[in-house]
N, C-alpha and C positions, 0 to 999 in steps of 0.2 A: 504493500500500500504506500510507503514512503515514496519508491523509487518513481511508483506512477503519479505521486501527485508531486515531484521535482516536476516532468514532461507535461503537467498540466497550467503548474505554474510558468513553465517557458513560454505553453503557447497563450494563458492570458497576457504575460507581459509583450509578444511577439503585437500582440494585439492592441493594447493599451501602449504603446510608445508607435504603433502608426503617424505617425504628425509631419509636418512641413520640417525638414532640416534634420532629422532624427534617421540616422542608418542602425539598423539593430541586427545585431547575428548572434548566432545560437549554436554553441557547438556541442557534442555529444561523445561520447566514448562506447567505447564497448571493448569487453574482452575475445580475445581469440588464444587458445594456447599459453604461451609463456607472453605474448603480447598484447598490450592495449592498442586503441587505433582511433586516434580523436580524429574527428571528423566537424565540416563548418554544417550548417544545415541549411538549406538555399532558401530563401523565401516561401517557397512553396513545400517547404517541410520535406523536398528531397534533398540525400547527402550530396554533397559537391566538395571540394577540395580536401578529401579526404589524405590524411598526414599519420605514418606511423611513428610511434613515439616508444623509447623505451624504457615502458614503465611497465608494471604488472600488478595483478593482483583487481580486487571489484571496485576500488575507488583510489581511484590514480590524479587526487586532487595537486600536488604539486604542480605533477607536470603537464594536466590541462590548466595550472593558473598561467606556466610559463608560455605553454603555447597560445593564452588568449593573452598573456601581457606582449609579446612578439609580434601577435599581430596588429594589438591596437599601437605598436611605440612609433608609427609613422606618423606623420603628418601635424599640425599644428591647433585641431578643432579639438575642444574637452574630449574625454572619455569617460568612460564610466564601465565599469567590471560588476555586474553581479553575480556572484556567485551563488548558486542553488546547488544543496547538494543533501544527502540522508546519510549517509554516512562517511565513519573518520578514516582518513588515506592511511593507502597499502602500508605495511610494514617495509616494503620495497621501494618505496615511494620515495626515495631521497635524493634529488638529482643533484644537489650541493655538496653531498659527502658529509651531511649532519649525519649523527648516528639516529638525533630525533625526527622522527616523520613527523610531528606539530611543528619542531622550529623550522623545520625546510619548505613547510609550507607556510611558514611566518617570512621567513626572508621570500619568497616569491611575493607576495604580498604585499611585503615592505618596498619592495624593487619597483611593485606597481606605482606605489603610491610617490614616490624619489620621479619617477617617469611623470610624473604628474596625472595619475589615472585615479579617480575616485575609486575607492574599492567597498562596498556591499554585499552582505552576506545575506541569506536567507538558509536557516538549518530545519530541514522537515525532519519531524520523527523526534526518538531518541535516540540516534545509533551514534551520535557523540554525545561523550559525556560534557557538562560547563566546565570544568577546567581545562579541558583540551580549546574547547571552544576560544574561550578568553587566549590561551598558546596563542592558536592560530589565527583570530581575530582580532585580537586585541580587547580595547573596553566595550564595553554592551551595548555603544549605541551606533558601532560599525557592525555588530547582526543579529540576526531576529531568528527567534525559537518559536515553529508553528507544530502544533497536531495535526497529523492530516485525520480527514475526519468523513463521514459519508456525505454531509451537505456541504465539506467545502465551504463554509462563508466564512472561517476564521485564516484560511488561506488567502483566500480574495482578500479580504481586509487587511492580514499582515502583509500582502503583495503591495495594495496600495500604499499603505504606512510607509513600507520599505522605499517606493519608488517617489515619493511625494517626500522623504527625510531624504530621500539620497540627491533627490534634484533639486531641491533648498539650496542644500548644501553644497553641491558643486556648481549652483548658478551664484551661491553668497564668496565662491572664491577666486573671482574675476572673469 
């Protein structure tokens, strides 16, 4: 249930940042063997620029933050990173040579935000515990702990919350 209401949250936000000047992409992983394979997601919710990465294991958060920090480090226009995710990255998951899989996914993070990229969290579920959280997020008001739930409206509203504090905030920092 976590996992499906991440791809639920993507496609309301896919949906809700529609607007004039707003480019939105959505990328996706998945495992195969000893590999993960993140993937962009094209508009129309087919995969396109699909990129293998070596990472492994069911959540390979590090090194899809580095592969969405990589792509957004071009260009001159705000950014903004959020991250949706259910659960806490692989044990393999260290592509800085931390021994911690939180701090390595801290320093990706940190790397975003040095790039000038707003960084936003959204954690469905309980497959991380809050002190990992706080690790790899930082203080509580860079991300948000939802239940996924059968009607969904505490989702939708923590979506809002999240997109309406994250856009404040990165339209309050020039």
């Amino acid at each position: 249930e976590p996992s499906q209401a991440v791809e639920r949250a993507a496609r309301i936000l896919r949906g809700a940042l529609k607007m004039p000047h707003v480019e939105f992409h959505s990328w996706g992983f998945h495992g195969m063997g000893e590999r993960v394979y993140l993937s962009r997601i094209a508009h129309g919710l087919d995969v396109a620029d699909s990129a293998e990465m070596p990472a492994t294991g069911t959540t390979p958060m590090g090194a899809s933050v580095r592969c969405a920090v990589n792509w957004l480090s071009s260009g001159y226009e705000k950014k903004q990173l959020l991250l949706l995710t259910d659960g806490e990255p692989d044990f393999k998951d260290t592509l800085d040579g931390a021994a911690d899989r939180f701090v390595s996914v801290q320093r990706e993070l940190r790397r975003a935000v040095k790039m000038g990229i707003n960084v936003t969290t959204l954690v469905i579920g309980d497959g991380i515990d809050t002190s990992h959280c706080r690790t790899m997020f930082g203080h509580d008001r860079h991300w948000t702990r939802v239940k996924p739930g059968r009607k969904h409206a505490g989702l939708t509203r923590s979506l809002v919350d999240l997109v309406s504090r994250s856009l404040i905030q990165h339209l309050k920092s020039g």
